[in-house]
C-alpha positions in Angstrom: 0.0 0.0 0.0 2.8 2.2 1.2 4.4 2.0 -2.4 0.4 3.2 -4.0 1.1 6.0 -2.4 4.3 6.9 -3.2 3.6 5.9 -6.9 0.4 8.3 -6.2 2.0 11.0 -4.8 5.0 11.0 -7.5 2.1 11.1 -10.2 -0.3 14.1 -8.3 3.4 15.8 -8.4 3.9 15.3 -12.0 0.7 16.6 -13.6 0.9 19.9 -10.8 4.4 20.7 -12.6 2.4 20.0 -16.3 -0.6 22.0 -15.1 1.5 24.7 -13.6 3.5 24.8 -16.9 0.8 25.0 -19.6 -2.1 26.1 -17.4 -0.8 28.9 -14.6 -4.5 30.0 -13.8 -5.9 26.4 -13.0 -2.6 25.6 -10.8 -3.3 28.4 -9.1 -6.9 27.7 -8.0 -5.7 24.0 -7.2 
């Protein structure tokens, strides 16, 4: 379960840095 998480929390991270990137305004609300 632990490594879900991880694997989870590695992905969540991911797609912040790609919505931050290409979408600033919805980043910023989230």
């Amino acid at each position: 379960e632990e490594e879900c998480l991880i694997e989870c929390r590695l992905f969540h991270a991911l797609h912040y840095e790609y919505a931050k990137r290409y979408f600033p305004q919805g980043a910023k609300e989230n």
